[in-house]
C-alpha positions as CSV (number, residue, x, y, z in Angstrom):
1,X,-11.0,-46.4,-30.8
2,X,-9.0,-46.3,-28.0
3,X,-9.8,-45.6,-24.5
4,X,-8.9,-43.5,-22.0
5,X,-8.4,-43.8,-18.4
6,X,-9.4,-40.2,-16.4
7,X,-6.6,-40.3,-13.3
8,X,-6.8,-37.9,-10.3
9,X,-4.2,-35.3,-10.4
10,X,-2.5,-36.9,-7.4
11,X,-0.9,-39.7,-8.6
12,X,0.6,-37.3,-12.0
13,X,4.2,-37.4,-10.2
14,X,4.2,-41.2,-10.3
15,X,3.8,-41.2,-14.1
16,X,6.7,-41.9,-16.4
17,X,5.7,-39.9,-19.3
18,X,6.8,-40.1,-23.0
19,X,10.7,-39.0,-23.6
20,X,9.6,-37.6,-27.1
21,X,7.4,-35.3,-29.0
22,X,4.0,-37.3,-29.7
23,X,2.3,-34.9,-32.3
24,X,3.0,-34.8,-35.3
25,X,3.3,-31.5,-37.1
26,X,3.9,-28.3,-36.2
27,X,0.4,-26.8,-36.8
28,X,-0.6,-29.8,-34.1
29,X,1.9,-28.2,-31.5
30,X,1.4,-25.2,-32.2
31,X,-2.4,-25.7,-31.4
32,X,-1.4,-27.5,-28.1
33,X,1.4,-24.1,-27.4
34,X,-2.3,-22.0,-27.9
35,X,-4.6,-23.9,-25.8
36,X,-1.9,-24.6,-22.8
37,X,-1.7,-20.5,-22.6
38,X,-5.6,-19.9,-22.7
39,X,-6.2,-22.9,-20.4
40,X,-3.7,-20.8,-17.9
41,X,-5.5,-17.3,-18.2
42,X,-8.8,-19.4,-17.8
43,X,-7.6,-20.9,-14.7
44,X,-6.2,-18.2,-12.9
45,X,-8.5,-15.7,-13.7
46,X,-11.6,-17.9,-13.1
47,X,-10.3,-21.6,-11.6
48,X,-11.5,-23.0,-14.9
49,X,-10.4,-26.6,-15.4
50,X,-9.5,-28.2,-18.5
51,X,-8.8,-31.5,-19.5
52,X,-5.7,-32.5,-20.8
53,X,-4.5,-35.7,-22.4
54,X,-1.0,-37.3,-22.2
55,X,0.8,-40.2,-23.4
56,X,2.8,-41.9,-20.5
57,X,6.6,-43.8,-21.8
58,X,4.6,-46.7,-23.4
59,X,2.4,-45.4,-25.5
60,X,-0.9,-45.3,-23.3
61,X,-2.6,-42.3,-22.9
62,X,-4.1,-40.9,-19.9
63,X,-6.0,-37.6,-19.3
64,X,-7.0,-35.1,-15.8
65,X,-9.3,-32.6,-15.3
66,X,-7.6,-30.0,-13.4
67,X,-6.4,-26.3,-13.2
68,X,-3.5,-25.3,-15.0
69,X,-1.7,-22.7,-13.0
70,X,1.6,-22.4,-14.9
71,X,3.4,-22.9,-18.6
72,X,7.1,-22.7,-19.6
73,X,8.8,-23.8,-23.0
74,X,8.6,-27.5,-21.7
75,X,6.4,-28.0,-18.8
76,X,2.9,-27.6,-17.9
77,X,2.6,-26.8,-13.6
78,X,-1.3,-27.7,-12.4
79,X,-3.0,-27.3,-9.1
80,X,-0.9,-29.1,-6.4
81,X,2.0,-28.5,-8.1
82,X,2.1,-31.7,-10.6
83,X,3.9,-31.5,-13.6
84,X,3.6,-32.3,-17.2
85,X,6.2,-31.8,-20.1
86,X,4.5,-29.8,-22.5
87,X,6.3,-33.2,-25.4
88,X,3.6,-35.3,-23.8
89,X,0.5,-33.9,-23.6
90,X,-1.5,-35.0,-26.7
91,X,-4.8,-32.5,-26.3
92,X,-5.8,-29.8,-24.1
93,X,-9.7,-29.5,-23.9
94,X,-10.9,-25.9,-22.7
């Protein structure tokens, strides 16, 4: 079992995240495309955070509790104004 390092959402914009997809399925992504929009409505209708997980360009994943406050095609926005592409991000916990 691997483990996970929580990180503040500060130091996100120093990450180098990974350059590809790291599901693997479509029903996987699909799931991730669901929770990313209901982790949205839940934070800016009620500043609920979630937890979401990444996988940085080597392979180790990292995850932040935070509020997501906007999602495109390819990027997740959260409080502060930190980025994720939506190709990293492993799980989102509501």
């Amino acid at each position: 079992m691997e483990s996970i390092v929580t990180v503040p959402k500060e130091i996100i914009g120093q990450a180098s995240f990974a350059s590809n997809e790291v599901l693997n399925n479509r029903l996987e992504v699909e799931r991730r495309r669901w929770n990313l929009q209901k982790s949205l409505s839940l934070g800016n209708l009620f500043r609920h955070k979630v937890t979401i997980t990444y996988q940085l360009y080597d392979g180790i994943p990292q995850r932040v509790v935070t509020t997501v406050w906007a999602v495109t095609e390819h990027y997740v926005t959260l409080k502060g104004g930190r980025i994720i592409p939506v190709h990293a991000i492993r799980e989102v916990e509501l």
